[in-house]
N, C-alpha and C positions, 0 to 999 in steps of 0.2 A: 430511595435516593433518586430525585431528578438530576438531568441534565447542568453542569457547570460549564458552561460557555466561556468560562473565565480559566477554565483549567486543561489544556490542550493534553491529551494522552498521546496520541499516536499522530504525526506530521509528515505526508510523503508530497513533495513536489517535482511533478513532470517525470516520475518514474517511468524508465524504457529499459523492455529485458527483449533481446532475442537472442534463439538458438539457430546461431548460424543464420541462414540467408533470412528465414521466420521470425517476422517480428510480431510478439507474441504481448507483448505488452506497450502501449504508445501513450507517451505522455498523460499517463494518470497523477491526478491530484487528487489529497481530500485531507480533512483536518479530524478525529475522532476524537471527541472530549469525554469527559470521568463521565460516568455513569451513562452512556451510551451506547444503544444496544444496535448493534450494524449487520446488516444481514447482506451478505455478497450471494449477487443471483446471477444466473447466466447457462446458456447452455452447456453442452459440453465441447469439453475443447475449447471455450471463451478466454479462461487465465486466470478463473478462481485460484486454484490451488495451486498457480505460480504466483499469484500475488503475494498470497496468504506465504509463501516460502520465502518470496523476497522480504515481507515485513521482517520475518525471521532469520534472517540473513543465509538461511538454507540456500539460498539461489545467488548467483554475482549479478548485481545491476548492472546493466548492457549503459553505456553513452555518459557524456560528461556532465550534462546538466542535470544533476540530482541532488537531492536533498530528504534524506530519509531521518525521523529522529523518533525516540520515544523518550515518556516523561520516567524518570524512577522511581517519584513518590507518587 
């Protein structure tokens, strides 16, 4: 299965998380479509695994401007 460019899965714009005075996440965007294979890299301590928590609603997104969505089908 290739890439649809036409079929948006995953939609997050200008996401911002921080814990308390640490701002751990600063306006990330990205748009991940069906069949797309994403690889989040970064060292440690970057906000891989707060990101990946916020897609998942694990985490509360910090500030007003956001926009997080997933596709169902």
């Amino acid at each position: 299965m290739g890439v649809n460019k036409q079929n948006v899965k995953i939609h997050v714009e200008h996401l911002k998380k921080n814990f308390g005075n640490l701002e751990v996440l600063r306006d990330v965007s990205t748009d991940i479509y069906e069949g797309e294979v994403v690889v989040i890299l970064g060292p440690s301590g970057s906000g891989k695994s707060t990101f990946l928590r916020c897609l998942n609603r694990l985490e509360e997104i910090t500030g007003a401007a956001q926009s997080l969505w997933m596709a169902t089908t």
